[in-house]
MDAnalysis code that builds the backbone (N, CA, C; Angstrom):
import MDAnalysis as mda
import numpy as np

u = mda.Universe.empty(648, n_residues=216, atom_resindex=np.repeat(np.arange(216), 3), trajectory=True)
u.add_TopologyAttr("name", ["N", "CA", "C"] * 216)
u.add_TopologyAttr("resid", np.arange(1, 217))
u.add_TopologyAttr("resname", ["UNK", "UNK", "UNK", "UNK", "UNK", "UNK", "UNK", "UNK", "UNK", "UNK", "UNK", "UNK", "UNK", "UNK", "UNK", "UNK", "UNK", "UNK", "UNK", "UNK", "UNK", "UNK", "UNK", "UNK", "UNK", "UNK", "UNK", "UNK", "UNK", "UNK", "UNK", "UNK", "UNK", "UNK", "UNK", "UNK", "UNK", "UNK", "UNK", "UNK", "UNK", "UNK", "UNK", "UNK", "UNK", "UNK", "UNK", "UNK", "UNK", "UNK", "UNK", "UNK", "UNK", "UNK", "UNK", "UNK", "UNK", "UNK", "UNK", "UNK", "UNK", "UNK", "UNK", "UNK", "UNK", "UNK", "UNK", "UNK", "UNK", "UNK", "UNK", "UNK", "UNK", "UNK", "UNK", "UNK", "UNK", "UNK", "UNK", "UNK", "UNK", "UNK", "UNK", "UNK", "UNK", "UNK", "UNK", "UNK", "UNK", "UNK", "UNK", "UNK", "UNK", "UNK", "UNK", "UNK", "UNK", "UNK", "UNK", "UNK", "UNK", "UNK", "UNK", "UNK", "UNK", "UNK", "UNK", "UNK", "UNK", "UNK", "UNK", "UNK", "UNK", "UNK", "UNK", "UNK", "UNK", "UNK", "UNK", "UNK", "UNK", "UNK", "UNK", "UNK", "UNK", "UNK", "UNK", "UNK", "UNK", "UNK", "UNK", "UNK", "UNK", "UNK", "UNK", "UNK", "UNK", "UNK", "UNK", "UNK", "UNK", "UNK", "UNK", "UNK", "UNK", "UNK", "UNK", "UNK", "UNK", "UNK", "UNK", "UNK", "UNK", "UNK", "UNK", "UNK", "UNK", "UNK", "UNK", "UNK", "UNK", "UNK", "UNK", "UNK", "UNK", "UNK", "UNK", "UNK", "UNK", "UNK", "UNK", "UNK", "UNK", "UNK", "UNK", "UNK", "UNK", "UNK", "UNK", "UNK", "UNK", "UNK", "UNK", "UNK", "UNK", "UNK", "UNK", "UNK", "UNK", "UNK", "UNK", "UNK", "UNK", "UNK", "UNK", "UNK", "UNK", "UNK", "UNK", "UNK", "UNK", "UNK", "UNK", "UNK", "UNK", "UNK", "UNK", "UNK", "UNK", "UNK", "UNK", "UNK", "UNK", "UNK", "UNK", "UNK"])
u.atoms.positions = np.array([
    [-39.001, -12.816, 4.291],
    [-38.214, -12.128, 5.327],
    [-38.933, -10.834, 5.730],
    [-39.198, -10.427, 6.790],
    [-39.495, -9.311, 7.387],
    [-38.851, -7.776, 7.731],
    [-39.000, -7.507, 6.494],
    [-37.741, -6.317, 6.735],
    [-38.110, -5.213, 7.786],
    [-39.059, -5.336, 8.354],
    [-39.522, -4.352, 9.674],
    [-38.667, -4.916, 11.111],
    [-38.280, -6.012, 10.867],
    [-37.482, -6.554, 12.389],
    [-36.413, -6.097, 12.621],
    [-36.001, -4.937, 13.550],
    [-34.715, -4.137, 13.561],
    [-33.992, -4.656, 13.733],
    [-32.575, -4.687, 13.047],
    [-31.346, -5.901, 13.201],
    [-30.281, -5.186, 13.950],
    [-30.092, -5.963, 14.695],
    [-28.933, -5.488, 16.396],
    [-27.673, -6.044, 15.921],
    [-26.346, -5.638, 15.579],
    [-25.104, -5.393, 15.665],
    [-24.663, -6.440, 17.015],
    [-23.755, -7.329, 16.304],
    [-23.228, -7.999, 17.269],
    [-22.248, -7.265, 18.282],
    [-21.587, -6.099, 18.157],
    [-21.122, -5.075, 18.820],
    [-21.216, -3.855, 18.432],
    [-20.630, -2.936, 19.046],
    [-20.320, -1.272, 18.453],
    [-18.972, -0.863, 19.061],
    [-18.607, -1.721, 19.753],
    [-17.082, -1.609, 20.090],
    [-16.150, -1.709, 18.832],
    [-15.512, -0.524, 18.553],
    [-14.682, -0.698, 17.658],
    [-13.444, -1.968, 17.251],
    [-12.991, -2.001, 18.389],
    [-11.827, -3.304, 18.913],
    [-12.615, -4.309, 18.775],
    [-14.064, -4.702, 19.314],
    [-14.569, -6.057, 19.297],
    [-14.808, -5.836, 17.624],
    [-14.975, -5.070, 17.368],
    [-15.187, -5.277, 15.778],
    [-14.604, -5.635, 14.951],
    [-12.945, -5.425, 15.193],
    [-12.055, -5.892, 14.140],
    [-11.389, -7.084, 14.550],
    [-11.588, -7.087, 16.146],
    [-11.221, -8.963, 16.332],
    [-11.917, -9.742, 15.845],
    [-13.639, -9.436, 15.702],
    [-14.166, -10.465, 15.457],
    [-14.298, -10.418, 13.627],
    [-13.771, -9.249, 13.006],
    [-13.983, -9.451, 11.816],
    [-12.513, -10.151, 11.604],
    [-11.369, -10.550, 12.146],
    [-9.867, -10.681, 11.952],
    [-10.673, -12.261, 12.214],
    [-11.093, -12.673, 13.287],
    [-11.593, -14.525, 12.939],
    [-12.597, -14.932, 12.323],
    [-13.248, -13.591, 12.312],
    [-14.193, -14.138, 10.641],
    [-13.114, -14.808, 9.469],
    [-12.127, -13.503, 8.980],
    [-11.548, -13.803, 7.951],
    [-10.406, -15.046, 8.035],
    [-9.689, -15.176, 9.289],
    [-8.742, -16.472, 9.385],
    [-9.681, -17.641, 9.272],
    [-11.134, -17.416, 9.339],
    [-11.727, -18.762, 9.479],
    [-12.072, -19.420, 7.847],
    [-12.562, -18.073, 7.555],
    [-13.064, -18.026, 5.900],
    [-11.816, -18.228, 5.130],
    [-11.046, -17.420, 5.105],
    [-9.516, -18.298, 4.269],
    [-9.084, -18.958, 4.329],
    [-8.974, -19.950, 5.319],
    [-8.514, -21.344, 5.512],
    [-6.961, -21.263, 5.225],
    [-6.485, -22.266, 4.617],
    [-5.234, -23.200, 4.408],
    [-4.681, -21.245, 3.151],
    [-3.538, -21.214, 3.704],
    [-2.730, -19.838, 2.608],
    [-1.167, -19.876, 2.124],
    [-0.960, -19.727, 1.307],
    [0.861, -19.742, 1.501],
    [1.496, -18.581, 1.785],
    [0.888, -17.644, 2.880],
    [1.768, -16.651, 3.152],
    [2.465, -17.325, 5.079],
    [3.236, -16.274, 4.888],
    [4.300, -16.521, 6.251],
    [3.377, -16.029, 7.100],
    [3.811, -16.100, 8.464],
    [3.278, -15.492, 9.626],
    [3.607, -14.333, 9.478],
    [4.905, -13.777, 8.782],
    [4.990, -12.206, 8.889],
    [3.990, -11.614, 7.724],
    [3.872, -12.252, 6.537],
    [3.290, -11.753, 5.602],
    [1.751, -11.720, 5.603],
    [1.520, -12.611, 6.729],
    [-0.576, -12.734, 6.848],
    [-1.125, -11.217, 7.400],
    [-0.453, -11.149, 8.520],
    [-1.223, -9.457, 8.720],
    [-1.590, -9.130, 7.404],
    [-0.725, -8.486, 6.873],
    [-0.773, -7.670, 5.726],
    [-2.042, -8.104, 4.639],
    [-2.249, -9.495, 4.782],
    [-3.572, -10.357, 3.992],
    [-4.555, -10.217, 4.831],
    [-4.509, -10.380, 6.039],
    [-5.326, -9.871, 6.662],
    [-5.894, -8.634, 6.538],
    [-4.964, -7.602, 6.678],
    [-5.683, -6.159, 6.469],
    [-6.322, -5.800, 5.358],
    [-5.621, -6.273, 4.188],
    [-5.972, -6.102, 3.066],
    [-7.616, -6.952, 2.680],
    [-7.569, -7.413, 2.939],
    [-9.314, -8.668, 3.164],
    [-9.741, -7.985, 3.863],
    [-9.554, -7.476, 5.172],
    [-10.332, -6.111, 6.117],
    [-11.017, -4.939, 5.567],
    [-9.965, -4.964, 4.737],
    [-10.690, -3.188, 4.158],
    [-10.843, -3.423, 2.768],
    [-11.109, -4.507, 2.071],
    [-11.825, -4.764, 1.000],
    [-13.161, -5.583, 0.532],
    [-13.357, -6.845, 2.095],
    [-13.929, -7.559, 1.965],
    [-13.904, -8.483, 0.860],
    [-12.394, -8.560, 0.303],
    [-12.637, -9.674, -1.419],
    [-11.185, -10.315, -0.810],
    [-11.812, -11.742, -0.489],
    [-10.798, -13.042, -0.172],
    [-9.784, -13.419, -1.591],
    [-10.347, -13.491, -3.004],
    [-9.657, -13.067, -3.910],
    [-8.829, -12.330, -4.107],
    [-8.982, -11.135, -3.714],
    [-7.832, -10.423, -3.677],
    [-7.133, -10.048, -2.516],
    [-7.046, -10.757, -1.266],
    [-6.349, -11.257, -0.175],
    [-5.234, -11.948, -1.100],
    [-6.020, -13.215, -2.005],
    [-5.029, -14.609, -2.199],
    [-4.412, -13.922, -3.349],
    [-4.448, -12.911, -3.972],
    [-3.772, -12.695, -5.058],
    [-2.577, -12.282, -4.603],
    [-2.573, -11.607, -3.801],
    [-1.330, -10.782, -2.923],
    [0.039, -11.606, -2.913],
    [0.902, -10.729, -3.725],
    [2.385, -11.373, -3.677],
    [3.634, -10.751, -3.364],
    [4.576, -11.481, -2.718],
    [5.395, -10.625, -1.565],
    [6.915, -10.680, -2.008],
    [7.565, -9.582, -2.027],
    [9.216, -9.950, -1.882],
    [9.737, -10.663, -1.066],
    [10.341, -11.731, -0.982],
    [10.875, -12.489, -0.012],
    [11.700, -11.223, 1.269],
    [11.780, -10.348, 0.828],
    [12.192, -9.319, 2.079],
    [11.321, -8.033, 2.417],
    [10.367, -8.394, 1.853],
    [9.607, -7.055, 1.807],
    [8.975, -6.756, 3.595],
    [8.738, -7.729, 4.175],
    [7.672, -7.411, 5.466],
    [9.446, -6.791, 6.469],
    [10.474, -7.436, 5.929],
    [11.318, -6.505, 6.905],
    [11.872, -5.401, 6.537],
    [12.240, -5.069, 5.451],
    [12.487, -3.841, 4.821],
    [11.315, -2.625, 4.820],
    [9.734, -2.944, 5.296],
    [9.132, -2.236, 5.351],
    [9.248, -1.819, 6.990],
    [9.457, -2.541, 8.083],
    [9.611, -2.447, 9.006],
    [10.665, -1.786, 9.568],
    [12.027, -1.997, 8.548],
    [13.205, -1.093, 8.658],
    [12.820, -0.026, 8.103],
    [11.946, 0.501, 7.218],
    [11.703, 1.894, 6.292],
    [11.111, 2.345, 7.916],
    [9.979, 2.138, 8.297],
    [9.216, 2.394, 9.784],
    [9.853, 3.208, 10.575],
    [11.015, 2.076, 10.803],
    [11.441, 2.320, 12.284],
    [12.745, 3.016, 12.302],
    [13.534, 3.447, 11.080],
    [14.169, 4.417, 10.524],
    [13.829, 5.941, 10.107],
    [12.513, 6.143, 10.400],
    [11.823, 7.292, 10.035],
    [11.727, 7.616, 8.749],
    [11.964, 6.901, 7.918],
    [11.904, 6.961, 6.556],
    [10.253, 7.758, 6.100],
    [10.685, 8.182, 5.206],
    [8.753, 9.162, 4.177],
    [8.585, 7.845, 3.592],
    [6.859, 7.943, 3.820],
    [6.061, 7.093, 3.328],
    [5.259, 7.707, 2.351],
    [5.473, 7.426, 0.615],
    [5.411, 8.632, -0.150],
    [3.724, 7.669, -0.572],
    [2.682, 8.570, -0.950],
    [1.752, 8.548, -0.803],
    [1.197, 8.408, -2.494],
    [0.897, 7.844, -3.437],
    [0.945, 8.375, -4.758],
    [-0.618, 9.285, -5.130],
    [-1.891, 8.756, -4.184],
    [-2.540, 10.122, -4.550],
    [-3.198, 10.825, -2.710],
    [-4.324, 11.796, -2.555],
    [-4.196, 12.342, -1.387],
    [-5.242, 11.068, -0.456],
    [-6.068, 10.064, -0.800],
    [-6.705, 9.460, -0.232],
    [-5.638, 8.097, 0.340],
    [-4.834, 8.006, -0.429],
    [-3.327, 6.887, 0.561],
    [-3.070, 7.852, 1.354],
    [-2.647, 9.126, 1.174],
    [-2.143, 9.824, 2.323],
    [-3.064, 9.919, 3.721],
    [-4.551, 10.074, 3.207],
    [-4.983, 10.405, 4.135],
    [-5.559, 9.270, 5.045],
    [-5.651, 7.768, 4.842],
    [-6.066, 6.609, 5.151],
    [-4.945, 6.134, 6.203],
    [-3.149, 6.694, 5.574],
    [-2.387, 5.854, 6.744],
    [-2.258, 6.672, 8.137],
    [-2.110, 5.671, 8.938],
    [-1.797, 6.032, 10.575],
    [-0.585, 6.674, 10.573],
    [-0.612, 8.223, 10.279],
    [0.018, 9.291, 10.632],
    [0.960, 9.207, 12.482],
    [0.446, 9.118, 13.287],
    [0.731, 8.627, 14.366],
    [1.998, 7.577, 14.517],
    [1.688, 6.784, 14.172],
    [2.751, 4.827, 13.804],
    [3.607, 5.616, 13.047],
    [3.819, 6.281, 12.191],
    [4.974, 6.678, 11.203],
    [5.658, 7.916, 11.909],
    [4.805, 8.870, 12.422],
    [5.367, 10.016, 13.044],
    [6.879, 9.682, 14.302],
    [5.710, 8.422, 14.960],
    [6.467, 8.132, 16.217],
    [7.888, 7.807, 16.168],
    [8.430, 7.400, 14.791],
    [9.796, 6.989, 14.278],
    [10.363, 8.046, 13.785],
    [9.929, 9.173, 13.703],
    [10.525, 10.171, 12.631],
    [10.322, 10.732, 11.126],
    [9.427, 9.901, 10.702],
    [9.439, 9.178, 9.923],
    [7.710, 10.596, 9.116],
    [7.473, 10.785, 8.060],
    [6.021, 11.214, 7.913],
    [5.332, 11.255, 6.394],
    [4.086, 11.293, 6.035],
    [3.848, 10.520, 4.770],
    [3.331, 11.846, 3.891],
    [3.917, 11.564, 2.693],
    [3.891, 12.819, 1.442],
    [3.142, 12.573, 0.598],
    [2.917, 13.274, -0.221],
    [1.924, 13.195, -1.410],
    [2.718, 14.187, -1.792],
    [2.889, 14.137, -3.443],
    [3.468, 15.324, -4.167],
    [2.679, 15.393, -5.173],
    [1.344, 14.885, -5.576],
    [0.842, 15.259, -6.948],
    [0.151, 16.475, -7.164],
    [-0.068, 17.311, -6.204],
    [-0.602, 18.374, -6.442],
    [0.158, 19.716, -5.665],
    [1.499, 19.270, -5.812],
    [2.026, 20.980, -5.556],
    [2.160, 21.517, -7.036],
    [2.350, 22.605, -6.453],
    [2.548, 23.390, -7.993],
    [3.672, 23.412, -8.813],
    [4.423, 22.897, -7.969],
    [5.602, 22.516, -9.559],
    [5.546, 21.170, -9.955],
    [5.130, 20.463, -9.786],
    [4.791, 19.044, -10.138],
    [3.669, 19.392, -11.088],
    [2.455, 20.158, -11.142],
    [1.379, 20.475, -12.057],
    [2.113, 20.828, -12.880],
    [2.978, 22.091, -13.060],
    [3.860, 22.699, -13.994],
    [4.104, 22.100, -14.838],
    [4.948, 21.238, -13.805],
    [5.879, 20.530, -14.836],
    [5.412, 19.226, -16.164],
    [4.198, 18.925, -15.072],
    [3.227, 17.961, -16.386],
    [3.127, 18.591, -17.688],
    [2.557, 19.832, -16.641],
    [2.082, 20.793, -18.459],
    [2.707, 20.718, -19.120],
    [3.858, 21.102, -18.720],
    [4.989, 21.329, -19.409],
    [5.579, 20.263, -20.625],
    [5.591, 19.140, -19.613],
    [5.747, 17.967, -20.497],
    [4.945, 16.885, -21.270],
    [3.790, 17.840, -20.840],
    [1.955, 16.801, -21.652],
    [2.628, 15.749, -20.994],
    [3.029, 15.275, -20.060],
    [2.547, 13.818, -19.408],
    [1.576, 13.978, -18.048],
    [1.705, 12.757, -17.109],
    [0.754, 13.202, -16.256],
    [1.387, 13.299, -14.760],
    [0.628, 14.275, -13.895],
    [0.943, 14.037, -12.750],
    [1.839, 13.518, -11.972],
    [1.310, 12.480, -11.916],
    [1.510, 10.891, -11.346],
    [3.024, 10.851, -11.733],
    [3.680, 10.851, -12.906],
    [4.717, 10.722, -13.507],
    [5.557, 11.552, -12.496],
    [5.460, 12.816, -13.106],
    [6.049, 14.248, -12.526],
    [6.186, 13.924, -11.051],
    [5.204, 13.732, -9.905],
    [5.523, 13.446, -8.534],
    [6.259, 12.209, -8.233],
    [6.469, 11.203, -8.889],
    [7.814, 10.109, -8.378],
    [8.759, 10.706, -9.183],
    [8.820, 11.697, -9.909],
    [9.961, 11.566, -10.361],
    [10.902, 12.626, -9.026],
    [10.001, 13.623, -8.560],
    [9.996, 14.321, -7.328],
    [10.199, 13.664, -6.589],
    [9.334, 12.907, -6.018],
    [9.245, 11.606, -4.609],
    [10.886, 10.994, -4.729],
    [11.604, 10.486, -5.536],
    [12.645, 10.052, -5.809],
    [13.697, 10.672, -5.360],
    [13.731, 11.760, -5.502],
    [14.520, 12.882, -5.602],
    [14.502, 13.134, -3.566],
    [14.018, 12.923, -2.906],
    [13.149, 13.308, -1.536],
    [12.816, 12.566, -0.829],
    [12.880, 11.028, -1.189],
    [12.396, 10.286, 0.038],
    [12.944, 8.686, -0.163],
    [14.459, 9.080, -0.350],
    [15.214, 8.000, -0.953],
    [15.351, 6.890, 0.316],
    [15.149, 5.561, 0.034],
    [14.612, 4.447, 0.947],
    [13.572, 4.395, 1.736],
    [12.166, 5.151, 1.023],
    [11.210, 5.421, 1.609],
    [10.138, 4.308, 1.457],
    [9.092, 4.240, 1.684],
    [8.007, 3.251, 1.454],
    [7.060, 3.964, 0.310],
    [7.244, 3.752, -0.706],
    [6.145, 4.121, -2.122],
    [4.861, 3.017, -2.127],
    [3.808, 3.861, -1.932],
    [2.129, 3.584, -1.938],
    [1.704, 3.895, -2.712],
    [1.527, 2.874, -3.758],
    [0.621, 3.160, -5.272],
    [-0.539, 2.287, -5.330],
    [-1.629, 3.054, -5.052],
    [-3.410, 2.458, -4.955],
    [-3.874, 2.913, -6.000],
    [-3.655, 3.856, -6.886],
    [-4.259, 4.479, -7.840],
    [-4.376, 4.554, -9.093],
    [-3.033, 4.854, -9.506],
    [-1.840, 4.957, -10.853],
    [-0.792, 4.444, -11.072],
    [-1.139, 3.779, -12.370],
    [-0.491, 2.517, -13.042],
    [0.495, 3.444, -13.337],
    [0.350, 4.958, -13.964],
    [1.905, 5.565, -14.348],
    [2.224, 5.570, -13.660],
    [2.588, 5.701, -12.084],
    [3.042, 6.303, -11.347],
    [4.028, 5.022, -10.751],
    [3.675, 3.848, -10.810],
    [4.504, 2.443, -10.421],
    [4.984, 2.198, -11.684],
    [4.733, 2.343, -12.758],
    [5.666, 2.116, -14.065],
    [6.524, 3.355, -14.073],
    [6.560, 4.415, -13.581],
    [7.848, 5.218, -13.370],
    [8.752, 4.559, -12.920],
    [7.870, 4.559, -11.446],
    [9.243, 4.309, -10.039],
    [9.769, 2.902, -10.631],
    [8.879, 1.546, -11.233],
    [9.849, 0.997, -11.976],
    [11.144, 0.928, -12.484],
    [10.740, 2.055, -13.851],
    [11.615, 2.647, -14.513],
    [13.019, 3.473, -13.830],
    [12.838, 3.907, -12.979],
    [13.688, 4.930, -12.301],
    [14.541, 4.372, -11.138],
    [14.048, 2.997, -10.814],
    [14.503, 1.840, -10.075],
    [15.176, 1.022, -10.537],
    [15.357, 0.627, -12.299],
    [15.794, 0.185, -13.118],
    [17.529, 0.804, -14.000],
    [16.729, 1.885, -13.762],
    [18.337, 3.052, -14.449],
    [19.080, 3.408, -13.043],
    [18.802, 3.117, -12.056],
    [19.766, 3.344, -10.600],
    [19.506, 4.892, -9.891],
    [18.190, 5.351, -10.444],
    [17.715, 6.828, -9.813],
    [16.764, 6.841, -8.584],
    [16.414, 5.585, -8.643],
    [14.978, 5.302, -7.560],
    [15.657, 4.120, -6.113],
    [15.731, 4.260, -4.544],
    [16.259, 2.975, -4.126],
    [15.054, 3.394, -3.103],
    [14.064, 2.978, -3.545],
    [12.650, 2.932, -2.619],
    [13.267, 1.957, -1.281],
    [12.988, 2.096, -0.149],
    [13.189, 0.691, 0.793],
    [12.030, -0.104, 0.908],
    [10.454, 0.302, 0.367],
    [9.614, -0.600, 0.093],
    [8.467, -0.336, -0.929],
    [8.102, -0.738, -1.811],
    [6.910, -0.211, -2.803],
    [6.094, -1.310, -2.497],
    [4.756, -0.754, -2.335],
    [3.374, -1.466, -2.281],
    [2.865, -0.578, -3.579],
    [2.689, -1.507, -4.310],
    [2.346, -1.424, -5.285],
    [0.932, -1.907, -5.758],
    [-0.177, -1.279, -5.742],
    [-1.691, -2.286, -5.963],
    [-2.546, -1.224, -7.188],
    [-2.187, -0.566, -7.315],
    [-3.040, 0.283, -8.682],
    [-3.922, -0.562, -9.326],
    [-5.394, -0.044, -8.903],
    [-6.456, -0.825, -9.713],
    [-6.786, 0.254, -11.424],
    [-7.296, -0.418, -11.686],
    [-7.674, -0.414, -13.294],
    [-7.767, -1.363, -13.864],
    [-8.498, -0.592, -15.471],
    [-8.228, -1.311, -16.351],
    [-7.297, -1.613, -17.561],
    [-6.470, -0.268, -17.389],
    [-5.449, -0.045, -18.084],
    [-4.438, 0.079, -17.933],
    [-3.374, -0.616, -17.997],
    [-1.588, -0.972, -17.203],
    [-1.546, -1.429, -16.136],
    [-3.311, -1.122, -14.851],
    [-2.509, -1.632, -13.977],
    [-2.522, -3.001, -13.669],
    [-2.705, -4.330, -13.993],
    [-2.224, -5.672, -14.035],
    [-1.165, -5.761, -14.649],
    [-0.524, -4.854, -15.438],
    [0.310, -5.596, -16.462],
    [1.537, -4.363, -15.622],
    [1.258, -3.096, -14.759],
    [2.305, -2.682, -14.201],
    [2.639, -3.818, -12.795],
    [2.222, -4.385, -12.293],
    [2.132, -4.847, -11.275],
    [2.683, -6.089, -11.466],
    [2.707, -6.672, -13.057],
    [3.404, -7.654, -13.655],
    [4.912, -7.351, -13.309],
    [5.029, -6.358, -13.954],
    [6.604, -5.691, -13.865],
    [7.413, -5.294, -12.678],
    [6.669, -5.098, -11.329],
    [6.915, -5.188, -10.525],
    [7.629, -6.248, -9.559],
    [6.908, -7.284, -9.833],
    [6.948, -8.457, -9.379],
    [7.940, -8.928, -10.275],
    [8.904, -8.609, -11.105],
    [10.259, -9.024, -11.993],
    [11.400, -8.074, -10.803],
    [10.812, -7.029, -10.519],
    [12.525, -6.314, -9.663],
    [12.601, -7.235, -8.410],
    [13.886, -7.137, -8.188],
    [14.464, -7.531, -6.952],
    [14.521, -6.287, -6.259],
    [13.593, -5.741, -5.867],
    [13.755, -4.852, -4.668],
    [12.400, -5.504, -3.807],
    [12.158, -4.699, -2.618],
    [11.452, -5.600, -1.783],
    [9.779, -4.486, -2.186],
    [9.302, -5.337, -1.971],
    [7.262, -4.899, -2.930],
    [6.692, -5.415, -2.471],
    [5.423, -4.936, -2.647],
    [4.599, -5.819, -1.855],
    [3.285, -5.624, -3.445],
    [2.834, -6.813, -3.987],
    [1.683, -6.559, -5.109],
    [0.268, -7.287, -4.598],
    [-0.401, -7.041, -6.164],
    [-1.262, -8.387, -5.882],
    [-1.421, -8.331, -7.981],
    [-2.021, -9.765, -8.168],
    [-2.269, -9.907, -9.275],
    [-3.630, -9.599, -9.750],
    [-3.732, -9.165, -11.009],
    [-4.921, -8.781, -11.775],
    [-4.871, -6.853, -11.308],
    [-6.101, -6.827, -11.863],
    [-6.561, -5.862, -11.945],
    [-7.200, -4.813, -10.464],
    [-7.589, -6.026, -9.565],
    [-8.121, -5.168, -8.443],
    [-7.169, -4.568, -7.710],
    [-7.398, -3.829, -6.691],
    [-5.892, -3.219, -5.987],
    [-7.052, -1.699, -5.465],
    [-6.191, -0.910, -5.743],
    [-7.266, 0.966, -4.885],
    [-6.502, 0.799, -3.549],
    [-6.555, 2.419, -3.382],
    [-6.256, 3.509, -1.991],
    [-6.698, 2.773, -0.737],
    [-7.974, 2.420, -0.892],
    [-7.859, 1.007, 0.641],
    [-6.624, 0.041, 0.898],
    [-6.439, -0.867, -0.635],
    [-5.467, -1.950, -0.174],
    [-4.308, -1.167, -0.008],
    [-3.626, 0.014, -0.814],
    [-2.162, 0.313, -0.402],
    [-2.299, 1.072, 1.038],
    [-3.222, 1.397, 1.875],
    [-3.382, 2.199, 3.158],
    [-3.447, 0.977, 3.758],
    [-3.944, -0.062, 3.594],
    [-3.826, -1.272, 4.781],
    [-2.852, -2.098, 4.509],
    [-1.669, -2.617, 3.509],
    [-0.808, -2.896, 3.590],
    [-0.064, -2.093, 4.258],
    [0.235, -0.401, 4.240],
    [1.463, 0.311, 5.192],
    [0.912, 0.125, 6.347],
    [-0.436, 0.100, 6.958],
    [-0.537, 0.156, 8.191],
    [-0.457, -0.585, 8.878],
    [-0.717, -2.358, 8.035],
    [-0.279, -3.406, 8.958],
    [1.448, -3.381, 9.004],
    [2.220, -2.898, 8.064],
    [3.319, -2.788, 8.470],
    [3.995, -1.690, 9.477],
    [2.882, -0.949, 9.636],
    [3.655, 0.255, 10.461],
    [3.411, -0.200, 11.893],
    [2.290, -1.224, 12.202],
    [1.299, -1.859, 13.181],
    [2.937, -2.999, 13.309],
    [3.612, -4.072, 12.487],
    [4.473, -4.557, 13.428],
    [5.574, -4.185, 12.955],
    [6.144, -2.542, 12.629],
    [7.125, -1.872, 12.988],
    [6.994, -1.401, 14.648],
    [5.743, -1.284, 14.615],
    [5.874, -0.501, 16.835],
    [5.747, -1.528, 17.621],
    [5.353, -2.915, 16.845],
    [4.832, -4.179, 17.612],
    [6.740, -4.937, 18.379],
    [7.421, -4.188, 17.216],
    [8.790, -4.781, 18.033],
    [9.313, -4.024, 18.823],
    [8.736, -2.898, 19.693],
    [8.963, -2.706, 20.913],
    [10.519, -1.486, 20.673],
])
């Protein structure tokens, strides 16, 4: 191969770029068992990861794609669990409802209060987030504590999230928090194993915030 032959970009149009990467990927995944409402969301998520694996791992509350759409279009907080989810979703799509996206792990009484309690962060801000953004959309890309809280706090009747995307990569709790997830009856959005990160929970809210404005 000639690595001196300059290689030309089938576009630089942003839009032609993600149509043609959106029938790349419907072509490459073939046959799926998600709904028509639930494929965006596989879609995006395969968009901004490039791993068809963890497209197909992706598993859904039977109410989750409308309860995220009602969190949307209710203006509901889209609570952020670290600052790179915050800063990835379409601020804009959420604003336009009323609606705007938080991060609490680094104010200063949330630090405090870790100290305070030698646990971490992560903990301390849903237990905040809870308290502040009740039927909100919870985005966990990061930290396995932080979805084994809201779990927990969803479990004792303190937490009524209206949607958790839940994808915390690691190697430690987070497959086995994401296990536990996928046991509540509230509406979630996961995936299985271990992969997950701040990309997939920013492109799951955004394909949902994308057909929260899509219904007009």
């Amino acid at each position: 191969m000639d690595f001196r032959t300059e290689f030309k970009p089938l576009t630089v149009q942003p839009q032609e770029i993600e149509e043609k990467s959106f029938e790349i990927i419907t072509e490459e995944l073939g046959e799926h068992p998600f709904t028509a409402e639930q494929y965006p969301v596989v879609q995006r998520v395969i968009h901004a990861s490039a791993d068809f694996e963890l497209g197909r791992s992706l598993v859904f509350h039977r109410d989750a794609i409308e309860a995220g759409i009602r969190a949307v279009r209710s203006g509901r907080t889209v609570v952020a669990d670290v600052q790179m989810v915050q800063v990835g979703i379409s601020k804009p799509r959420i604003e336009k409802f009323g609606g705007d996206v938080r991060v609490y792990i680094s104010d200063p009484d949330v630090m405090e209060e870790a100290k305070r309690l030698n646990t971490t962060r992560a903990i301390v801000s849903i237990r905040k987030a809870v308290r502040e953004a009740e039927g909100g959309i919870f985005a966990i890309g990061n930290a396995p504590t932080a979805l084994l809280e809201l779990i927990r706090l969803v479990k004792e009747g303190e937490a009524k999230p209206g949607l958790i995307v839940g994808v915390p990569v690691g190697f430690v709790s987070a497959a086995e928090s994401k296990e536990e997830l996928a046991k509540l009856d509230v509406p979630f959005i996961t995936n299985i194993g271990r992969k997950g990160g701040s990309p997939v929970a920013v492109a799951a809210v955004n394909a949902i915030s994308l057909l929260a404005e899509r219904r007009g």
